[in-house]
DOZA-514511 format. One line per 10 residues: for each residue x, y, z of N, C-alpha, C, O, CB. Coordinates in steps of 0.02 Angstrom, whole numbers, plus 50000, padded with zeros to 5 digits. Glycine has a CB too. Example, Ala and Ser with C-alpha at 12.3 -4.5 7.8 and 13.67 -1.06 7.14 Angstrom:
<pts>
50660:49716:50390:50615:49775:50390:50660:49835:50390:50712:49834:50423:50565:49776:50452 | 50642:49888:50354:50684:49947:50357:50645:50002:50394:50670:50057:50402:50704:49970:50286
</pts>
This chain:
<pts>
49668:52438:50004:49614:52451:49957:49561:52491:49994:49538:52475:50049:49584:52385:49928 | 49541:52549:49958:49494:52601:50007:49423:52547:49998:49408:52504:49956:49481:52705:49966 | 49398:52568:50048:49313:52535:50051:49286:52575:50037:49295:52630:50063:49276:52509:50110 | 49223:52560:49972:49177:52582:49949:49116:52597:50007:49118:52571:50063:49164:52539:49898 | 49065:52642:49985:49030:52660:50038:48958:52599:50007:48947:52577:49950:49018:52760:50046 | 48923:52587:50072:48875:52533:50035:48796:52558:50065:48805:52605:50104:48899:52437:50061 | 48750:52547:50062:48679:52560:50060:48628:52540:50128:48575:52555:50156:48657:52522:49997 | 48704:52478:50134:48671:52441:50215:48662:52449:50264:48717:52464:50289:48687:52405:50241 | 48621:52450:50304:48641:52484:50368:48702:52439:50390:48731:52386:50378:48578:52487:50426 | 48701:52531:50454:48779:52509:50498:48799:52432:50503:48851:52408:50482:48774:52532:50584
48749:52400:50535:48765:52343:50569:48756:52272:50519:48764:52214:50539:48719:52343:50634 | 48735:52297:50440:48741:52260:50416:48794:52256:50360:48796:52305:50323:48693:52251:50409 | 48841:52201:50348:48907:52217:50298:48879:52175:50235:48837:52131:50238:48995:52182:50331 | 48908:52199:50185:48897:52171:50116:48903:52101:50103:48922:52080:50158:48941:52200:50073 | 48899:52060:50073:48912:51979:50044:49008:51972:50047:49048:52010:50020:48873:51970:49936 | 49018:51932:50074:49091:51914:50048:49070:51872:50039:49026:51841:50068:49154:51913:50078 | 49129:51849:49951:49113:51796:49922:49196:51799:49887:49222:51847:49859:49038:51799:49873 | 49228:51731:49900:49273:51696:49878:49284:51650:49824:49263:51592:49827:49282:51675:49913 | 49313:51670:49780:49319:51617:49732:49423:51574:49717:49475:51596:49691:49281:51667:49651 | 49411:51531:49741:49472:51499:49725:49478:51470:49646:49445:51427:49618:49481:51440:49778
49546:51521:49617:49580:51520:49541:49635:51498:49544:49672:51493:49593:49589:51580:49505 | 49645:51482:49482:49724:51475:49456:49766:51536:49468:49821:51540:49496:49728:51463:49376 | 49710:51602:49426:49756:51671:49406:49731:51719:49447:49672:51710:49463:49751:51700:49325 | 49756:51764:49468:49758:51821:49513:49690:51869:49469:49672:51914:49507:49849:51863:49516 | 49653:51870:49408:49621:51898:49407:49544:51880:49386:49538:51820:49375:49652:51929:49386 | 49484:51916:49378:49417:51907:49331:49442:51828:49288:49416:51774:49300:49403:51992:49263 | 49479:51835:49255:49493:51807:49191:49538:51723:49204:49544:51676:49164:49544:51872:49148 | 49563:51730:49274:49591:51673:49301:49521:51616:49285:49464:51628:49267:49616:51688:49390 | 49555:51550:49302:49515:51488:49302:49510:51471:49347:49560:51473:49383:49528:51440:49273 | 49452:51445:49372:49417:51410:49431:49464:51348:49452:49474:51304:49411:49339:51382:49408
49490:51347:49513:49531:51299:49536:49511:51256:49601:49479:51284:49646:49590:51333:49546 | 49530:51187:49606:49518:51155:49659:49526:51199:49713:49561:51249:49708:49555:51101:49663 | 49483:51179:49785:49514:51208:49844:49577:51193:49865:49612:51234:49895:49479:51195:49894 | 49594:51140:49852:49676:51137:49875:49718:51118:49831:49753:51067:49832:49693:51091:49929 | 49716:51165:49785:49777:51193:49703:49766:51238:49694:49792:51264:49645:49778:51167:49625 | 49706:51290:49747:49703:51345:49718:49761:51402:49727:49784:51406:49784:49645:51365:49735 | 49787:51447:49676:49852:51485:49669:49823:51555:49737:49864:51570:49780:49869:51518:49562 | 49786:51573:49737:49717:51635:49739:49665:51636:49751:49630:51603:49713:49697:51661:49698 | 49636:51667:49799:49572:51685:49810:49575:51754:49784:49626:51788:49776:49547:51676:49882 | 49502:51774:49771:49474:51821:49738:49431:51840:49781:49380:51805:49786:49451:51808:49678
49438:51889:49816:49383:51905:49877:49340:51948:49849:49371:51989:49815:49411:51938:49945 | 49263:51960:49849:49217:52005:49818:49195:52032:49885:49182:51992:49930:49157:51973:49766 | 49192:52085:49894:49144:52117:49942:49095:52172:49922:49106:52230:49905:49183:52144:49994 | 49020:52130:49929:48986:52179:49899:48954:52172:49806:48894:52160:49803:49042:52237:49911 | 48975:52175:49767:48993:52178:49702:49077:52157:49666:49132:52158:49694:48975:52247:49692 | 49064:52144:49609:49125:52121:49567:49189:52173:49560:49248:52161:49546:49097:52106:49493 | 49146:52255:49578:49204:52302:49558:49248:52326:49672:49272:52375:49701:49145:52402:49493 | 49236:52269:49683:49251:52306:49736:49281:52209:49786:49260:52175:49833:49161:52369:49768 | 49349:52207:49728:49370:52151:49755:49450:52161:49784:49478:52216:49787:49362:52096:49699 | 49476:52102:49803:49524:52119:49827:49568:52024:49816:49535:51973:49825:49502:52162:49909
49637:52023:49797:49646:51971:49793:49725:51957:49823:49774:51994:49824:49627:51955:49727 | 49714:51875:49851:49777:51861:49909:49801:51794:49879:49761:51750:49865:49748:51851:50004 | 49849:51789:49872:49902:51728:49847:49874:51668:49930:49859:51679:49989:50023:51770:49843 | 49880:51620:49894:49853:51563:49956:49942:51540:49962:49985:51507:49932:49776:51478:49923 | 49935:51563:49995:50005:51520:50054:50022:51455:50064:50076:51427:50063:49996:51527:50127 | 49949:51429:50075:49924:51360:50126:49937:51312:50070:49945:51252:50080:49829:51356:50161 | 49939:51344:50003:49912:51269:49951:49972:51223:49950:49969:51169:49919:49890:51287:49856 | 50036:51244:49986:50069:51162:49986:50080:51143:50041:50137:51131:50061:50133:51147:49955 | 50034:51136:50071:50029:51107:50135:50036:51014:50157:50035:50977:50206:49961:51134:50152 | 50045:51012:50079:50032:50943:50083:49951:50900:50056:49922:50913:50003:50044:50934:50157
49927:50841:50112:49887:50836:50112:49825:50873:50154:49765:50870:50139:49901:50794:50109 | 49854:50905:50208:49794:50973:50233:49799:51042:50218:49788:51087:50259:49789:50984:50308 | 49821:51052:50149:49816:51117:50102:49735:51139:50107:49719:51197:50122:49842:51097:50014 | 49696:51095:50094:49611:51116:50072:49594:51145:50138:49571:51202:50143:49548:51043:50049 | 49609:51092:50206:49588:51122:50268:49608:51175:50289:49570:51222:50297:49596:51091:50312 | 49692:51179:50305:49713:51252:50307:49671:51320:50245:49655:51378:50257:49801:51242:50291 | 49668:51286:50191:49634:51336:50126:49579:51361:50158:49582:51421:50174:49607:51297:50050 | 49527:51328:50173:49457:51326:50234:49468:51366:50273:49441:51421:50271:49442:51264:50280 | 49513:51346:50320:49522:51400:50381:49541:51485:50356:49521:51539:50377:49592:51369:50433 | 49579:51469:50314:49596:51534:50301:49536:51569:50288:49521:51613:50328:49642:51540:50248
49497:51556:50236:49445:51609:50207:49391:51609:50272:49358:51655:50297:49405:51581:50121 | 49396:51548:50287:49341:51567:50364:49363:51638:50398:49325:51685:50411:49354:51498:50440 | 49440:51632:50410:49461:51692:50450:49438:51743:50412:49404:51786:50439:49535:51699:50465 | 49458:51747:50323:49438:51804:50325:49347:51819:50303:49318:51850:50258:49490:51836:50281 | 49332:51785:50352:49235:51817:50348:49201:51813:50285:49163:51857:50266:49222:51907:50361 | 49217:51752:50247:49181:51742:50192:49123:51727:50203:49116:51695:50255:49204:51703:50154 | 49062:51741:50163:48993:51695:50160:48985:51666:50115:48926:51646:50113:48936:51719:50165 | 49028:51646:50051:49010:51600:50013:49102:51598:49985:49147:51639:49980:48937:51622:49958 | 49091:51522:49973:49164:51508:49937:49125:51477:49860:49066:51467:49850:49226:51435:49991 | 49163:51470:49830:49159:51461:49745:49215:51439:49736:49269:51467:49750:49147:51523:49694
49203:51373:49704:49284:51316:49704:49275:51273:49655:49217:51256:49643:49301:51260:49776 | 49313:51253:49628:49321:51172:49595:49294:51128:49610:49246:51101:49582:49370:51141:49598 | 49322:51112:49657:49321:51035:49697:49324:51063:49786:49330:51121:49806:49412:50974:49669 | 49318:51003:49822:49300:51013:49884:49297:50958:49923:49246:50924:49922:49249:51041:49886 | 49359:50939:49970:49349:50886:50003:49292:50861:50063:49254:50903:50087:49402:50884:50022 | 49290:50824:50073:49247:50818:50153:49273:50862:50206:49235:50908:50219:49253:50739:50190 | 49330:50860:50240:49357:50878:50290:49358:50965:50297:49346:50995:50350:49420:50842:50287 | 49374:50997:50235:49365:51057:50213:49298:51071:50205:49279:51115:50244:49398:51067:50160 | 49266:51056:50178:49176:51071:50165:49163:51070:50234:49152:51127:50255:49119:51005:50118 | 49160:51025:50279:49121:51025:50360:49168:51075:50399:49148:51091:50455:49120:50935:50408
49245:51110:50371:49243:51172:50400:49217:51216:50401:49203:51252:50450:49269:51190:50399 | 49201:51225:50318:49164:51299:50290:49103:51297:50321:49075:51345:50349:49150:51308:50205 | 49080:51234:50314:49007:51241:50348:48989:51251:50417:48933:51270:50433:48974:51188:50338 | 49041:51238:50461:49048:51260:50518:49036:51335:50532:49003:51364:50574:49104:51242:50533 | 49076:51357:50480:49091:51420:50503:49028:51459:50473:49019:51517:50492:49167:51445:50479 | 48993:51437:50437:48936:51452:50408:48945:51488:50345:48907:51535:50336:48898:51485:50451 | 48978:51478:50311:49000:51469:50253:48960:51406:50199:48961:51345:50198:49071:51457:50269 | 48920:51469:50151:48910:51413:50078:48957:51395:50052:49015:51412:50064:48877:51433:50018 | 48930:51346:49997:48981:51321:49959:48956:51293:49887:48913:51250:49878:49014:51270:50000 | 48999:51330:49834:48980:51304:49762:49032:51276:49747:49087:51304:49750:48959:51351:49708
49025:51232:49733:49085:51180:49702:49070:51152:49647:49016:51168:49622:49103:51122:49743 | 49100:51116:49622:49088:51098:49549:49108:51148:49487:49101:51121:49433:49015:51088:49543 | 49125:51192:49486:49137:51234:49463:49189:51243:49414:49246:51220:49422:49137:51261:49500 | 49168:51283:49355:49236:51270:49308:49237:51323:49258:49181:51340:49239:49237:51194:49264 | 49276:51348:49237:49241:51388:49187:49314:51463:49224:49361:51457:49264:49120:51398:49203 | 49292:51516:49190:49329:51583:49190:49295:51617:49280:49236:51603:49293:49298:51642:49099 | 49332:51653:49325:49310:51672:49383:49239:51726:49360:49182:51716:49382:49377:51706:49427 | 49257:51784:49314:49209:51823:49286:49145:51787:49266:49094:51812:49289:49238:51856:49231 | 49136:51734:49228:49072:51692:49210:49036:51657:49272:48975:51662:49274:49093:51633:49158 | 49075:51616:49331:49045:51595:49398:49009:51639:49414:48948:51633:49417:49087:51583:49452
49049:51708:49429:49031:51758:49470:48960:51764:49460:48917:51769:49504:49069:51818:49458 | 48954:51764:49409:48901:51816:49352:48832:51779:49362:48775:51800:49371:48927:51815:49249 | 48865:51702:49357:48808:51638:49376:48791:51643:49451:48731:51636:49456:48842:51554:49362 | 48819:51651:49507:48816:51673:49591:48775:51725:49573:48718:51708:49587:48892:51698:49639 | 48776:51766:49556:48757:51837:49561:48686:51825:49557:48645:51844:49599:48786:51889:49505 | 48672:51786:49495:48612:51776:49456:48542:51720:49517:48481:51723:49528:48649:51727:49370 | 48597:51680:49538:48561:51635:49602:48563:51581:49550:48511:51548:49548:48474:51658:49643 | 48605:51565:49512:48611:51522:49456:48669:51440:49473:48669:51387:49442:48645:51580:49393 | 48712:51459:49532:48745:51412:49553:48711:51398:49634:48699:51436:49681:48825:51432:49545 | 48700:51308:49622:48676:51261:49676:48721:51276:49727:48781:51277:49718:48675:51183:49660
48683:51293:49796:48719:51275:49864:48735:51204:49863:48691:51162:49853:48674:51291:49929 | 48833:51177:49878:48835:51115:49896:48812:51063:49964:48840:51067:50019:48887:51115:49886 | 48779:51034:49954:48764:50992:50023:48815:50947:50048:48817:50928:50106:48703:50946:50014 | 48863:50927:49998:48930:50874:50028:48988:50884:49971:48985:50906:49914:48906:50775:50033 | 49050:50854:50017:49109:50880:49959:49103:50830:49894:49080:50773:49889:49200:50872:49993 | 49125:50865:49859:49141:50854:49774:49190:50814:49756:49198:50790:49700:49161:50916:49737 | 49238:50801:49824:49298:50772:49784:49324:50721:49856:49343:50750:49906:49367:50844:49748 | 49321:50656:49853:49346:50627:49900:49390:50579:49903:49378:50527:49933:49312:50612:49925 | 49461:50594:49864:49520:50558:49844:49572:50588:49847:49569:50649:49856:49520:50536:49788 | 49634:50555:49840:49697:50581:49844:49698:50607:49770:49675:50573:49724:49755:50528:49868
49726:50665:49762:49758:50708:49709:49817:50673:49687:49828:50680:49627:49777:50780:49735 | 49849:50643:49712:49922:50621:49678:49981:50693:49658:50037:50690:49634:49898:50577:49593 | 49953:50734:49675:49986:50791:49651:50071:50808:49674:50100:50859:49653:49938:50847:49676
</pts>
């Protein structure tokens, strides 16, 4: 995917922002961190995304953590999720990574709410049980 040119200086790079879905696009549904099908990577703005099938999500029971690590690697500053365990949340946050969780709704409508400064930074995970899945 070519990179758009951006406004920032050199040394400063645009927002990455992650949203874990069901569906590969805008229109996909907001999915747990560890059921999510997809991340939706934004860099910058909504028209300048890029999106990667999650690998990690049957990992078992450390799908969410591996899920975590992954988007850490790839240099996110904010994730946008469903749900959110403990163990996964104190990665992201490690890595200095926000986190909106709670989340539900179409990826295009979140976005729109992030954008706006309309979705709460999470302070602790959202979800602290077995899935049964």
């Amino acid at each position: 995917m070519p990179a758009k040119k951006s406004s920032a200086p050199k040394d400063e790079r645009p927002c990455r922002m992650a949203v874990t879905s069901k569906g590969d696009g805008l229109d996909g549904e907001i999915a747990p961190m560890a059921r999510s099908n997809f991340f939706i990577i934004f860099e910058g703005s909504p028209e300048n995304s890029m999106v990667m099938e999650n690998l990690v999500k049957k990992g078992g029971s450390e799908s969410a953590i591996k899920t975590a690590a992954e988007l850490a690697k790839q240099k996110v500053d904010i994730v946008i999720t469903g749900t959110i365990g403990p163990k996964a949340f104190k990665q992201l946050e490690a890595s200095g990574v926000k986190v909106h969780a709670g989340c539900e709704g179409k990826v295009s409508d979140i976005l729109e709410k992030c954008l706006k400064g309309k979705l709460p930074v999470c302070k602790k995970a959202t979800y602290g049980g077995y899935l049964g899945i």
